[in-house]
N, CA and C atoms of all chains as a GROMACS GRO file, in nm:
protein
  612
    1UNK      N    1   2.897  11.832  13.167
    1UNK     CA    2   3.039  11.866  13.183
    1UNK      C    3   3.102  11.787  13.297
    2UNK      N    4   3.035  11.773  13.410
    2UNK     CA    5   3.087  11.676  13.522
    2UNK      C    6   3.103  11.536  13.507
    3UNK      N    7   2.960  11.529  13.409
    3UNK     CA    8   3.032  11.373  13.354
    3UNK      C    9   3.115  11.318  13.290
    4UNK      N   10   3.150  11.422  13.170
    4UNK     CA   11   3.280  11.397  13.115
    4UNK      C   12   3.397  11.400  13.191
    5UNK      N   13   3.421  11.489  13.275
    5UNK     CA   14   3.499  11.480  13.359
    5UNK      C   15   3.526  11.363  13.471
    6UNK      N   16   3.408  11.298  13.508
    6UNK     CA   17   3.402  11.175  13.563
    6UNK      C   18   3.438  11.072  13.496
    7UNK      N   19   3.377  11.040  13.357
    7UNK     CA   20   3.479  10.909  13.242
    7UNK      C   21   3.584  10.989  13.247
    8UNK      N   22   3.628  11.064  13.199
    8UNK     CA   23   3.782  11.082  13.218
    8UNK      C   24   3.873  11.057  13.311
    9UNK      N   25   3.814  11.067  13.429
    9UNK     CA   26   3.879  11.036  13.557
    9UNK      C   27   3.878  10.884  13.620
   10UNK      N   28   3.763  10.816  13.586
   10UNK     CA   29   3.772  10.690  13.635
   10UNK      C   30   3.856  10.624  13.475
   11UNK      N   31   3.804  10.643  13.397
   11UNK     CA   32   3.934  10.589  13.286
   11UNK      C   33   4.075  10.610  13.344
   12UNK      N   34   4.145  10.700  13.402
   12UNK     CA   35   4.252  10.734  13.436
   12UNK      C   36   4.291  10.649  13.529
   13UNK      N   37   4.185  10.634  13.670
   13UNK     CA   38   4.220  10.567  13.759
   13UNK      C   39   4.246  10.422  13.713
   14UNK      N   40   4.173  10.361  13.593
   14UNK     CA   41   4.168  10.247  13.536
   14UNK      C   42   4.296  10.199  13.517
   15UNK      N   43   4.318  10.300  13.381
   15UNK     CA   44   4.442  10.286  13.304
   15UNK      C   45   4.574  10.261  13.435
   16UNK      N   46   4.580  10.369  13.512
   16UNK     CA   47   4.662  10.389  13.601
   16UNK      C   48   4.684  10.282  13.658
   17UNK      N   49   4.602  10.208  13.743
   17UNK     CA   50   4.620  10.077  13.776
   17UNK      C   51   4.674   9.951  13.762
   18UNK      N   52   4.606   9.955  13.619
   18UNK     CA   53   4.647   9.839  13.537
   18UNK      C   54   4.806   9.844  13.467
   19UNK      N   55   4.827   9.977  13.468
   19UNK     CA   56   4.977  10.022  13.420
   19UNK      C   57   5.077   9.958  13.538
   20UNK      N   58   5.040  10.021  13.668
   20UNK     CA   59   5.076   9.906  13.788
   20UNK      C   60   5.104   9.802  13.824
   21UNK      N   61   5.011   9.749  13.794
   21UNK     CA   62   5.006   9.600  13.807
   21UNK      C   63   5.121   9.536  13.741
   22UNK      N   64   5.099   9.589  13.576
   22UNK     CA   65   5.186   9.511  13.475
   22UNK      C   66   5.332   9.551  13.535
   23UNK      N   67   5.352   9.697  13.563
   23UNK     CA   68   5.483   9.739  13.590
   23UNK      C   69   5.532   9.644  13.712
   24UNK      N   70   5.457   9.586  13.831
   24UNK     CA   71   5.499   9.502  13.941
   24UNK      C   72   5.524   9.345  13.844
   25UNK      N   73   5.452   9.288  13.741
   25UNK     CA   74   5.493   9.171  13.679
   25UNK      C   75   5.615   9.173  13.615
   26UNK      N   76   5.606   9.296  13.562
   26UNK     CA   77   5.762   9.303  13.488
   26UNK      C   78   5.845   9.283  13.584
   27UNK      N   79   5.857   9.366  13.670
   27UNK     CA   80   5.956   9.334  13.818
   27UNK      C   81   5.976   9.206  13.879
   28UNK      N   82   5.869   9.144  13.865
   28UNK     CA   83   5.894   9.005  13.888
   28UNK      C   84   5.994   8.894  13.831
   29UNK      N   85   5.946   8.887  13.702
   29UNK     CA   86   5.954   8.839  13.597
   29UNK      C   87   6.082   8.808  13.507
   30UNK      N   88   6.109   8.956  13.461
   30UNK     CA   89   6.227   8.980  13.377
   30UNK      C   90   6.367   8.959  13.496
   31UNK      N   91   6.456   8.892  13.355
   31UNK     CA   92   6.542   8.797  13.365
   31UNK      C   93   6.655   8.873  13.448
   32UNK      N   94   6.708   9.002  13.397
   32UNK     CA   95   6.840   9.075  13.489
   32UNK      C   96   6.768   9.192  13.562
   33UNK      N   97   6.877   9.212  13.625
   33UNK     CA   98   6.869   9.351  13.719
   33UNK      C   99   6.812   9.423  13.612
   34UNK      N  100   6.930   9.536  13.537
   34UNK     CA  101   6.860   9.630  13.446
   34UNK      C  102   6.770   9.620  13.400
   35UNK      N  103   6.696   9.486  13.358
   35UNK     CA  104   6.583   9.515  13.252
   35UNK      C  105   6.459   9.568  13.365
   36UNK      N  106   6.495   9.461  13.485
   36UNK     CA  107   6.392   9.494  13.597
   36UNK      C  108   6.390   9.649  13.649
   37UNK      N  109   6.487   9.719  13.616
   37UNK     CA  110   6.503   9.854  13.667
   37UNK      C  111   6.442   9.954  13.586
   38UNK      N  112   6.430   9.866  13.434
   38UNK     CA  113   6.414   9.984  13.357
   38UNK      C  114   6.220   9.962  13.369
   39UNK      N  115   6.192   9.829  13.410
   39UNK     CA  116   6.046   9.792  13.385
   39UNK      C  117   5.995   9.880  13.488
   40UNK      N  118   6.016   9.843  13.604
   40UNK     CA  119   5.954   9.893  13.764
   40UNK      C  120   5.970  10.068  13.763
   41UNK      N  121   6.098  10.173  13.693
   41UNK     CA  122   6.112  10.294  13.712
   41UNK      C  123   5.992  10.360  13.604
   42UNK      N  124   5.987  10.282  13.472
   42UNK     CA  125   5.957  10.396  13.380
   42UNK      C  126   5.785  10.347  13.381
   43UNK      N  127   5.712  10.228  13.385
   43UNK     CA  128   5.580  10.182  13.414
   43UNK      C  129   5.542  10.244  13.532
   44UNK      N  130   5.622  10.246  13.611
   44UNK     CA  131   5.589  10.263  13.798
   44UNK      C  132   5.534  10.421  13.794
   45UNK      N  133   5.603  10.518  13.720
   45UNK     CA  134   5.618  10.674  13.701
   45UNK      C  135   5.488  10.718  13.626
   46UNK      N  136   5.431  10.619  13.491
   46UNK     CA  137   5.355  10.684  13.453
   46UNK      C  138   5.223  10.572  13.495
   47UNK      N  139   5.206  10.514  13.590
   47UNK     CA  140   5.076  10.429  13.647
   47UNK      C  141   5.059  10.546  13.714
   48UNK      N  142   5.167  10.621  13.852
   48UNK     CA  143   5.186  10.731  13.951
   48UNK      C  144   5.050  10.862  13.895
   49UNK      N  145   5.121  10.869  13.758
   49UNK     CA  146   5.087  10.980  13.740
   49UNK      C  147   4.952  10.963  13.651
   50UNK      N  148   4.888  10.875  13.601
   50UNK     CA  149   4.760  10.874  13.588
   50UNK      C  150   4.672  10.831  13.689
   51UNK      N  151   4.728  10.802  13.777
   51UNK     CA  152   4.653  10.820  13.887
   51UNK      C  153   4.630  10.940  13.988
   52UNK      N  154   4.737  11.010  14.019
   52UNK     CA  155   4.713  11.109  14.014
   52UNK      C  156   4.638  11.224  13.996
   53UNK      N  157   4.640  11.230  13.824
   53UNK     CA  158   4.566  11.316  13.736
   53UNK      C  159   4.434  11.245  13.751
   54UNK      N  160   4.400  11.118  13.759
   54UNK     CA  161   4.201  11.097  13.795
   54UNK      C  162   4.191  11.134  13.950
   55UNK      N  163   4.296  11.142  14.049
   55UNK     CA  164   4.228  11.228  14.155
   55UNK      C  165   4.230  11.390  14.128
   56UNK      N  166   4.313  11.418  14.080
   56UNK     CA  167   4.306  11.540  14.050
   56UNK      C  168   4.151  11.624  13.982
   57UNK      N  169   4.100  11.524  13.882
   57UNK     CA  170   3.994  11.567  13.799
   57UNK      C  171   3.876  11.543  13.930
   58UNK      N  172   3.885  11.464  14.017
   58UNK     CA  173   3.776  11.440  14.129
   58UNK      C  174   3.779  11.551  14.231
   59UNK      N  175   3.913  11.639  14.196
   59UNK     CA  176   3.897  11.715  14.369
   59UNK      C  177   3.883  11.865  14.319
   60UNK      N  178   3.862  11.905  14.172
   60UNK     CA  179   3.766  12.048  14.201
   60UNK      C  180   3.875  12.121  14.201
   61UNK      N  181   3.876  12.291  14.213
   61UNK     CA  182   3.930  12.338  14.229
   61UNK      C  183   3.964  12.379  14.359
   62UNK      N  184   4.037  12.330  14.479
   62UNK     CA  185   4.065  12.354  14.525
   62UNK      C  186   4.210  12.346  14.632
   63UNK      N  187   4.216  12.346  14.695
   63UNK     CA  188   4.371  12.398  14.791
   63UNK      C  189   4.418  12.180  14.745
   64UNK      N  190   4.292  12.108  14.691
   64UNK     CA  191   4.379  11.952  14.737
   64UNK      C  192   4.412  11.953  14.599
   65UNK      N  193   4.391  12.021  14.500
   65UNK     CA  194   4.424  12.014  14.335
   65UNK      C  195   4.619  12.066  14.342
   66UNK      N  196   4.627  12.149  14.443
   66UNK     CA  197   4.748  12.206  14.458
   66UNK      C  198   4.845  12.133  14.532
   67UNK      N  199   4.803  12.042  14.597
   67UNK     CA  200   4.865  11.910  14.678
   67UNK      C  201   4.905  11.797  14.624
   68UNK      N  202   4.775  11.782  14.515
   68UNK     CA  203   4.829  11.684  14.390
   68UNK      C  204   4.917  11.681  14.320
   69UNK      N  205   4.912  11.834  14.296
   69UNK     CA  206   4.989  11.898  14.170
   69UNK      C  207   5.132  11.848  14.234
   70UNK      N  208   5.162  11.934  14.388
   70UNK     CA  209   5.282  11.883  14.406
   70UNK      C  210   5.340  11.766  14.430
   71UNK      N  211   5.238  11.682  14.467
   71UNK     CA  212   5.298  11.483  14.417
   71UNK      C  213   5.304  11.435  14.328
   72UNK      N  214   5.238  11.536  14.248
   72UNK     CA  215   5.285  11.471  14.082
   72UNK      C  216   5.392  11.525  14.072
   73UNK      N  217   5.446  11.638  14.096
   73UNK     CA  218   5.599  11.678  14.046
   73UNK      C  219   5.693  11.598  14.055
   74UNK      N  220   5.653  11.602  14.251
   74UNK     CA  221   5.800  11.516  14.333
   74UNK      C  222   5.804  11.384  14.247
   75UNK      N  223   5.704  11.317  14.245
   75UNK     CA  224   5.702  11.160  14.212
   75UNK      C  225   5.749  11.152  14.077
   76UNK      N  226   5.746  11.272  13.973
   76UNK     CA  227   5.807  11.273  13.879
   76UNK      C  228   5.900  11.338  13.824
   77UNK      N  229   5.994  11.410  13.930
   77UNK     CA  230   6.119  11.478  13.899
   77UNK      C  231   6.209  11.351  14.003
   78UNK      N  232   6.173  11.258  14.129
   78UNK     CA  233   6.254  11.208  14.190
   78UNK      C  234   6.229  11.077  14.137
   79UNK      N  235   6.176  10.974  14.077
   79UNK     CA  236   6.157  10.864  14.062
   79UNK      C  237   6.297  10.825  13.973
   80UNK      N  238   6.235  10.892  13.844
   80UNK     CA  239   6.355  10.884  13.724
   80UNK      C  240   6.497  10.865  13.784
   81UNK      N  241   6.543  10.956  13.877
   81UNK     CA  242   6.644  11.000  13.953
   81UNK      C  243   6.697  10.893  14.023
   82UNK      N  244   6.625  10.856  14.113
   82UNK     CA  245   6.647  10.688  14.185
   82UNK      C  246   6.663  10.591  14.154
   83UNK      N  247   6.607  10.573  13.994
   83UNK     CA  248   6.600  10.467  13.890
   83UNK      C  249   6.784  10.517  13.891
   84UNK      N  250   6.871  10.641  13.784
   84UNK     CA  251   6.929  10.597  13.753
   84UNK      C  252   7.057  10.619  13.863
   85UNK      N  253   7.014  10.658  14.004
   85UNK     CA  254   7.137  10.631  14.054
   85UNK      C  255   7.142  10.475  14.115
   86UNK      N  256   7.063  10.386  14.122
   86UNK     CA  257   7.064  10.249  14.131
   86UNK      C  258   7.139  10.175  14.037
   87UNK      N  259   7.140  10.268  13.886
   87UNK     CA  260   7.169  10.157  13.794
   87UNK      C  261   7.316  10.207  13.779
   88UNK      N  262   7.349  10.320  13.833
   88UNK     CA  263   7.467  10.365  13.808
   88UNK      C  264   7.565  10.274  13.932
   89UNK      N  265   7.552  10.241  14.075
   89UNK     CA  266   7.586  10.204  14.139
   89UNK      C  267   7.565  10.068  14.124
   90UNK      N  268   7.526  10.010  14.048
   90UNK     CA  269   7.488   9.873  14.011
   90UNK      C  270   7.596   9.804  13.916
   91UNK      N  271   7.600   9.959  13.830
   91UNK     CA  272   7.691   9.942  13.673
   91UNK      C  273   7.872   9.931  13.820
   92UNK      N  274   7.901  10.027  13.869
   92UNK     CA  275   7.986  10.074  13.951
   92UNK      C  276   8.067   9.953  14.050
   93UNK      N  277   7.950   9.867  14.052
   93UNK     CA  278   8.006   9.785  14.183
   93UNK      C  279   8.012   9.658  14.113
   94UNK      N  280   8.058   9.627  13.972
   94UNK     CA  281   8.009   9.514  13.872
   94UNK      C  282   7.915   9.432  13.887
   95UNK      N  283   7.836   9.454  13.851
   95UNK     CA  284   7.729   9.454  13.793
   95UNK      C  285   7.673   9.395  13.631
   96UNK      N  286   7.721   9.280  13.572
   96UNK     CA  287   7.720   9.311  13.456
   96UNK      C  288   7.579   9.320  13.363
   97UNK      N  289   7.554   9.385  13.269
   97UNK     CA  290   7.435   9.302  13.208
   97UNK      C  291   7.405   9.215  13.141
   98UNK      N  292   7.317   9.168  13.118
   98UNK     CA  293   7.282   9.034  13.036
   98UNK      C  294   7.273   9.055  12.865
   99UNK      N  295   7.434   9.031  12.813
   99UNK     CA  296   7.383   9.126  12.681
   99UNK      C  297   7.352   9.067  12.570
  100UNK      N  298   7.395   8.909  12.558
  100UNK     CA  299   7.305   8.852  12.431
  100UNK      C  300   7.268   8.680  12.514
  101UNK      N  301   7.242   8.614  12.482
  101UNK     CA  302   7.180   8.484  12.518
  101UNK      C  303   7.263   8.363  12.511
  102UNK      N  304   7.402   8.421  12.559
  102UNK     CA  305   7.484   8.301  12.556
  102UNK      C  306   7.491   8.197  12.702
  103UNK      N  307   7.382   8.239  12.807
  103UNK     CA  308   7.357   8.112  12.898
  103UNK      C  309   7.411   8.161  13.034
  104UNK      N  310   7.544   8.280  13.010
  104UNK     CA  311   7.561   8.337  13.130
  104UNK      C  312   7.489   8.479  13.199
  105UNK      N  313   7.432   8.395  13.317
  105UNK     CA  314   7.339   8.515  13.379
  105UNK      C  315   7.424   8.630  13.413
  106UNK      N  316   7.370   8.742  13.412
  106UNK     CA  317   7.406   8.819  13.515
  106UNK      C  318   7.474   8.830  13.646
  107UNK      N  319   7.539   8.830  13.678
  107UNK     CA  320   7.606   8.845  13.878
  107UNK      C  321   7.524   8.869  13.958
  108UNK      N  322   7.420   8.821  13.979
  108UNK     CA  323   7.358   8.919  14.084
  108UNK      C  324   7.413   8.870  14.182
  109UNK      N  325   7.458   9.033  14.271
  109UNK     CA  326   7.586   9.013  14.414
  109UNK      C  327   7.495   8.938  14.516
  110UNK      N  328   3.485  10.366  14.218
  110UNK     CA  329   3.574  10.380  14.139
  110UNK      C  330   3.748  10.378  14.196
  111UNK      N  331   3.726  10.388  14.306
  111UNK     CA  332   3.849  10.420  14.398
  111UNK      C  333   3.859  10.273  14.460
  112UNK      N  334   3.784  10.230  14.456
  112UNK     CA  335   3.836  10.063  14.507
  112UNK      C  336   3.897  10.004  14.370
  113UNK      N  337   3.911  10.014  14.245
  113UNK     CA  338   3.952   9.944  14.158
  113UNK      C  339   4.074  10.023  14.149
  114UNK      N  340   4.067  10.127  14.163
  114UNK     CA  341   4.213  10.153  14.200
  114UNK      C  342   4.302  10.082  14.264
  115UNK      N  343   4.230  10.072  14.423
  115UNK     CA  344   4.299  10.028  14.548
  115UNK      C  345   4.322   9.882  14.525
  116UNK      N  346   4.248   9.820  14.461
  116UNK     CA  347   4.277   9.661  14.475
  116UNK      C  348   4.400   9.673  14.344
  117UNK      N  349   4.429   9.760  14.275
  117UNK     CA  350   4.529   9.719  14.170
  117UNK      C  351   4.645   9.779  14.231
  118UNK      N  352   4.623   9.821  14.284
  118UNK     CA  353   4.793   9.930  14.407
  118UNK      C  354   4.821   9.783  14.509
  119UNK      N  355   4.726   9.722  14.599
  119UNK     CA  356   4.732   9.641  14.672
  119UNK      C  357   4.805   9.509  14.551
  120UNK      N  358   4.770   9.477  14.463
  120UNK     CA  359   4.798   9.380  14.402
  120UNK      C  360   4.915   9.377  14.332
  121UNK      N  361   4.978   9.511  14.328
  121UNK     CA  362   5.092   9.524  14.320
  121UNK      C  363   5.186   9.552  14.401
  122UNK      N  364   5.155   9.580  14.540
  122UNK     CA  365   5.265   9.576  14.692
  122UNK      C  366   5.244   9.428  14.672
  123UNK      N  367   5.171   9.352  14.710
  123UNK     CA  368   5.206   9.212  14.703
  123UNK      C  369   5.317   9.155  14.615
  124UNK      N  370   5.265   9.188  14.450
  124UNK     CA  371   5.360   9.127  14.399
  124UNK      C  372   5.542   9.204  14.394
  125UNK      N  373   5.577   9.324  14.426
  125UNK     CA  374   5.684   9.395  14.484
  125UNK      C  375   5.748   9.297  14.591
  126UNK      N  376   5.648   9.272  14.738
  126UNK     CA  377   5.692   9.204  14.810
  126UNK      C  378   5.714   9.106  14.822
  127UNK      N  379   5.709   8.990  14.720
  127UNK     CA  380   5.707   8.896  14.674
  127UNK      C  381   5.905   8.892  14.628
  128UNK      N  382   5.921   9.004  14.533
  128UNK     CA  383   6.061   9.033  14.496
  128UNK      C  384   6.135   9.069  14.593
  129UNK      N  385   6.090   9.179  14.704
  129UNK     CA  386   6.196   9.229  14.815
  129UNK      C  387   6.256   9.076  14.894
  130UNK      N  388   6.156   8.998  14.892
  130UNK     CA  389   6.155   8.860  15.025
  130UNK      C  390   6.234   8.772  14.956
  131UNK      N  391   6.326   8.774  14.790
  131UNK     CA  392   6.389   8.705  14.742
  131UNK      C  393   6.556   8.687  14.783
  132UNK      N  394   6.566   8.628  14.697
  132UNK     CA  395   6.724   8.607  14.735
  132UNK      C  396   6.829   8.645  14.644
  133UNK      N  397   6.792   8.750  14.537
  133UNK     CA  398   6.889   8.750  14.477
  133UNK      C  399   6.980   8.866  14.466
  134UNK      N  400   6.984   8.936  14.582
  134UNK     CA  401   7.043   9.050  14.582
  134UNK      C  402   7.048   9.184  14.622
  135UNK      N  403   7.165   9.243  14.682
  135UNK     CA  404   7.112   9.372  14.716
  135UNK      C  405   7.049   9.478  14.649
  136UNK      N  406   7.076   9.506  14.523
  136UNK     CA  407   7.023   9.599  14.422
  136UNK      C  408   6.889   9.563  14.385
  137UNK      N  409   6.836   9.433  14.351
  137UNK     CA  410   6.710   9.399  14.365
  137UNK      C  411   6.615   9.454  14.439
  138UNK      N  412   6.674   9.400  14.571
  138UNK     CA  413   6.582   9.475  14.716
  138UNK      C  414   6.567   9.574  14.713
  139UNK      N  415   6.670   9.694  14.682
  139UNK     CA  416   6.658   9.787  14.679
  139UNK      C  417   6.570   9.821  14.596
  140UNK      N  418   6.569   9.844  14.476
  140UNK     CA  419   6.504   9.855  14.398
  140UNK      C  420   6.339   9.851  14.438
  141UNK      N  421   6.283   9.692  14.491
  141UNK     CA  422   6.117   9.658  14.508
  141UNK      C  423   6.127   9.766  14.680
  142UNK      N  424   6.216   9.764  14.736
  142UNK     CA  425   6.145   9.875  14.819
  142UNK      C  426   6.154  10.014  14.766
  143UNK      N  427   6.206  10.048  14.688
  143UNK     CA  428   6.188  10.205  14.643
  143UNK      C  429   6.044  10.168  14.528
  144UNK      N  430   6.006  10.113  14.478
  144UNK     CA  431   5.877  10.075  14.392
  144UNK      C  432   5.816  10.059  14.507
  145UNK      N  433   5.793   9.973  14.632
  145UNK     CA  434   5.700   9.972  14.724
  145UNK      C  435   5.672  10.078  14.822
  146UNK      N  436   5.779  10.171  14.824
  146UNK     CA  437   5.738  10.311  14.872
  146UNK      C  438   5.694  10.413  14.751
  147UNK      N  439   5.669  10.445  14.679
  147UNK     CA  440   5.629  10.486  14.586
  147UNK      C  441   5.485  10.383  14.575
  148UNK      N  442   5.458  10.304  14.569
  148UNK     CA  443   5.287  10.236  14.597
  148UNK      C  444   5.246  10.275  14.715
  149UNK      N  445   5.320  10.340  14.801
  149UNK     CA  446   5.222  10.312  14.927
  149UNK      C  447   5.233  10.501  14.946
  150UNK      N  448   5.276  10.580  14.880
  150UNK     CA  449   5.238  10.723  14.853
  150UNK      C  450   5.093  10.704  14.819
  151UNK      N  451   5.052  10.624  14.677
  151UNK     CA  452   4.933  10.624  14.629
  151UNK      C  453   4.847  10.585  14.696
  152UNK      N  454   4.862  10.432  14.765
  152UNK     CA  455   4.758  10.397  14.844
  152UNK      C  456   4.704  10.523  14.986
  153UNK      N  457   4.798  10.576  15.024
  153UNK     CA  458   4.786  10.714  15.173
  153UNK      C  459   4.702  10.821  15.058
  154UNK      N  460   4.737  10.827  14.930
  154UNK     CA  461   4.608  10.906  14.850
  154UNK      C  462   4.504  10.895  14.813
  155UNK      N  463   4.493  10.782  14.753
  155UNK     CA  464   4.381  10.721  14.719
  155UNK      C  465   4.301  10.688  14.851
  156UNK      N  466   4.331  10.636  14.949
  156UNK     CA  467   4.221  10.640  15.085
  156UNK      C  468   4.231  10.723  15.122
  157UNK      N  469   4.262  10.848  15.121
  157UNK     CA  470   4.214  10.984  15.201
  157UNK      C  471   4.118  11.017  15.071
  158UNK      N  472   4.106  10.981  14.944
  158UNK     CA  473   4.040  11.003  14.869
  158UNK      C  474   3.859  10.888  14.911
  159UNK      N  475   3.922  10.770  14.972
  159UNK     CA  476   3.797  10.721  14.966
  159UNK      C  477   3.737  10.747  15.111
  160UNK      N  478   3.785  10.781  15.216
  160UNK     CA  479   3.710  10.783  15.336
  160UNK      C  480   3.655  10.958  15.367
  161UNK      N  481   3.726  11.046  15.250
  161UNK     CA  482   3.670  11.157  15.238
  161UNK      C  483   3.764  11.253  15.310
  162UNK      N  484   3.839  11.202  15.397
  162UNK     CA  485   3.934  11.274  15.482
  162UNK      C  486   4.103  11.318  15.349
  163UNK      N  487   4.092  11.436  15.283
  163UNK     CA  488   4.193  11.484  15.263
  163UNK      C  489   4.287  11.525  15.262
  164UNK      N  490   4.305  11.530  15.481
  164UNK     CA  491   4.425  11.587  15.471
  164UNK      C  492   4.539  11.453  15.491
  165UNK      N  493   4.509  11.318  15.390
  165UNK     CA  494   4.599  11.250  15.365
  165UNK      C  495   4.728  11.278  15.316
  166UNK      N  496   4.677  11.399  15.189
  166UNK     CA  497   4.778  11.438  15.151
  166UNK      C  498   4.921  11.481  15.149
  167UNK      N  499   4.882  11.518  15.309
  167UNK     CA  500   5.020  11.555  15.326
  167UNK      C  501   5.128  11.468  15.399
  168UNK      N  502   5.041  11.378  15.451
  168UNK     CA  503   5.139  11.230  15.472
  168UNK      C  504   5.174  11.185  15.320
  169UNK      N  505   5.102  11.167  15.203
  169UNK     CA  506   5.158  11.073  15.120
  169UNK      C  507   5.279  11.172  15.059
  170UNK      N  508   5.276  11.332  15.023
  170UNK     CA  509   5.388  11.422  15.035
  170UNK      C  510   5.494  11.351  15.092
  171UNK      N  511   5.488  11.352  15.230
  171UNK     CA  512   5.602  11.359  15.277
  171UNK      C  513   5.658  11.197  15.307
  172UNK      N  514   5.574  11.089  15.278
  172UNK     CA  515   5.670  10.995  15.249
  172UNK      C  516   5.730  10.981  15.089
  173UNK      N  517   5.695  11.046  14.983
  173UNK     CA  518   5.748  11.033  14.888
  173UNK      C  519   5.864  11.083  14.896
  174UNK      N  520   5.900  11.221  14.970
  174UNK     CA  521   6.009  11.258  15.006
  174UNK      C  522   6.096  11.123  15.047
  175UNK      N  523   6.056  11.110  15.171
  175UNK     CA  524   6.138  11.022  15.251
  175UNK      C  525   6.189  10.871  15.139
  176UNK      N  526   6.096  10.833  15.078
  176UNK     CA  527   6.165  10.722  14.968
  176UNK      C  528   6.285  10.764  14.908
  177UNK      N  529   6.299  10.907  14.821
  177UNK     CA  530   6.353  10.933  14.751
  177UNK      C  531   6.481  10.913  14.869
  178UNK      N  532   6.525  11.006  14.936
  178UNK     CA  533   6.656  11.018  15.037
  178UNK      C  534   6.630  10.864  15.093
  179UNK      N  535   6.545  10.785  15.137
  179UNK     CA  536   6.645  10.623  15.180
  179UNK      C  537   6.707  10.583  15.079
  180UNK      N  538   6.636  10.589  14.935
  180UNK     CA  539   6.711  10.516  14.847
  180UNK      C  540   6.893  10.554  14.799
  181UNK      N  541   6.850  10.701  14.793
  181UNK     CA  542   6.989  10.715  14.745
  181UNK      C  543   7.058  10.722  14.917
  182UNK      N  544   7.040  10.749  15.015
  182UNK     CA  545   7.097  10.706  15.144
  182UNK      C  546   7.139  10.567  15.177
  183UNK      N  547   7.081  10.503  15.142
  183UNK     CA  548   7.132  10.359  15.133
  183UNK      C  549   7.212  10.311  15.014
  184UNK      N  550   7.241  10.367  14.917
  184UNK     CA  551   7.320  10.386  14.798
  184UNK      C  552   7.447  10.396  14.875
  185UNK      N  553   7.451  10.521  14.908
  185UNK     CA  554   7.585  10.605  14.949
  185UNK      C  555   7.648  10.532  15.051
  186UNK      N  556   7.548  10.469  15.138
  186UNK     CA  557   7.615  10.380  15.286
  186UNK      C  558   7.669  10.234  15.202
  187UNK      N  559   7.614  10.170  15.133
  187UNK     CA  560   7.645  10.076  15.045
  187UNK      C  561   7.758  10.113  14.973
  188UNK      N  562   7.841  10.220  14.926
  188UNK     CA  563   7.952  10.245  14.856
  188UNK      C  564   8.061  10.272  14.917
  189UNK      N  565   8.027  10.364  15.055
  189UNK     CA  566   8.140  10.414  15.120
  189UNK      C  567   8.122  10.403  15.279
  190UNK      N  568   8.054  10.317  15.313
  190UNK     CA  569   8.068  10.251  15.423
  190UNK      C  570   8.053  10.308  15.525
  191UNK      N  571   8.013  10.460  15.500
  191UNK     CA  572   7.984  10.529  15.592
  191UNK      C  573   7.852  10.652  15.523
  192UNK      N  574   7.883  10.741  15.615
  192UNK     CA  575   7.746  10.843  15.589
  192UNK      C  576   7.815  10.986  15.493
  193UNK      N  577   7.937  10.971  15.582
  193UNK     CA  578   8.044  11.133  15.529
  193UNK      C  579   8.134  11.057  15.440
  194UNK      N  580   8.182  11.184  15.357
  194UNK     CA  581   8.300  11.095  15.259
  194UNK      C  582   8.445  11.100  15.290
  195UNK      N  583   8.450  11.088  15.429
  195UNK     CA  584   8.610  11.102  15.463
  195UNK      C  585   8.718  10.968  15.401
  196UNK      N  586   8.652  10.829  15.440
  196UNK     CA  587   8.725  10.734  15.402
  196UNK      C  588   8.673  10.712  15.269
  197UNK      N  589   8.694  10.767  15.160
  197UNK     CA  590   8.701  10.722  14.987
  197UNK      C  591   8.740  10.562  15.001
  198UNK      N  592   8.675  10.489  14.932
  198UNK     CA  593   8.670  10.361  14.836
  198UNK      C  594   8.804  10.358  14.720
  199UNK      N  595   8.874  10.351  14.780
  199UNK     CA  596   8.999  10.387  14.679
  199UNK      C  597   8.995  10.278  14.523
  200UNK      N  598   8.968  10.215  14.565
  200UNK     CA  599   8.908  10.101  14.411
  200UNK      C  600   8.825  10.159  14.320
  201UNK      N  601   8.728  10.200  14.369
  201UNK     CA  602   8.626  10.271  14.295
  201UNK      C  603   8.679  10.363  14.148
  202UNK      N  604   8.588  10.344  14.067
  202UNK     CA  605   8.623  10.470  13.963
  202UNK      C  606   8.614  10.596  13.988
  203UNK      N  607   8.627  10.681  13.992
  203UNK     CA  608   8.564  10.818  14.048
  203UNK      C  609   8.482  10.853  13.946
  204UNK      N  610   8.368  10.908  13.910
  204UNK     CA  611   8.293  10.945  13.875
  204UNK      C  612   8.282  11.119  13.866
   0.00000   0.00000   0.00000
């Protein structure tokens, strides 16, 4: 039973990682603001949270399972949140997006 | 198992900081530092996870807090030029 619980958990930490990583290339990478906002908020949230959940499966039942619990909340009731008041103040202060491939970039201010 | 973690958290503050150190903008920046505080919650977890010392936790808590309020704090100072909303942005749409 502990071992299953152990592949499950280092799979997690795996996955989690690598979800990371890619989510920081996208950020790099992609061409406008928004797309970069939407890559870095919604990859960034669920790398967070499988990582998380493989410490979680490592720490047992106790008082640090309840510590987790609450950084998984925050990190996933406030992330989303930050994502879209960026894009709202982005949209707000013109901002435009990049909406078909006619050669003109984006504004970035 | 916790170092393959850590080297993929590390390998992604790099490449974040790579974007903050650019030039194309304030919303950008903003942006790779609210993603680079949010990596560095995990990393304050994940090493209290590897040196055995737990009560990391409650540092990486309470900077996740603190990301969330710079970001939209620096939002709000970026719109209205101040902290309180006495002088309104009269251009602005209201929302």
């Amino acid at each position: 039973m502990s071992m299953i619980l152990d592949v499950i958990s280092y799979v997690s930490l795996l996955s989690g990682s690598i979800f990371l990583v890619i989510g920081s290339i996208g950020l790099l990478r992609f061409p406008d603001f928004f797309t970069r906002l939407h890559a870095a908020s919604v990859v960034d949230t669920l790398g967070c949270l499988l990582i998380i959940f493989g410490l979680m499966l490592q720490a047992g039942f106790s008082i640090i399972l309840v510590k987790l619990m609450l950084i998984a909340m925050l990190v996933l009731f406030t992330s989303p949140v930050a994502a879209h008041a960026l894009a709202k103040a982005a949209l707000y202060s013109g901002l435009k997006p990049w909406l078909n491939n006619s050669g003109e970039q984006s504004s970035n201010l | 198992m916790f170092i393959v973690a850590m080297v993929g958290i590390l390998l992604g503050m790099l490449i974040v900081i790579i974007r903050a150190l650019s030039v194309h903008g304030l919303y950008d920046r903003l942006l790779a530092v609210n993603t680079f505080g949010t990596l560095s919650v995990l990393f304050i977890a994940v090493f209290g996870f590897m040196i055995g010392r737990t009560d990391f936790l409650d540092i990486a808590l309470l900077y996740a807090l603190i990301n969330f309020i710079i970001t939209v704090g620096i939002l709000k100072f970026c719109k209205y030029s101040s902290m309180n909303n006495n002088d309104r942005d009269v251009s602005e749409h209201s929302p």
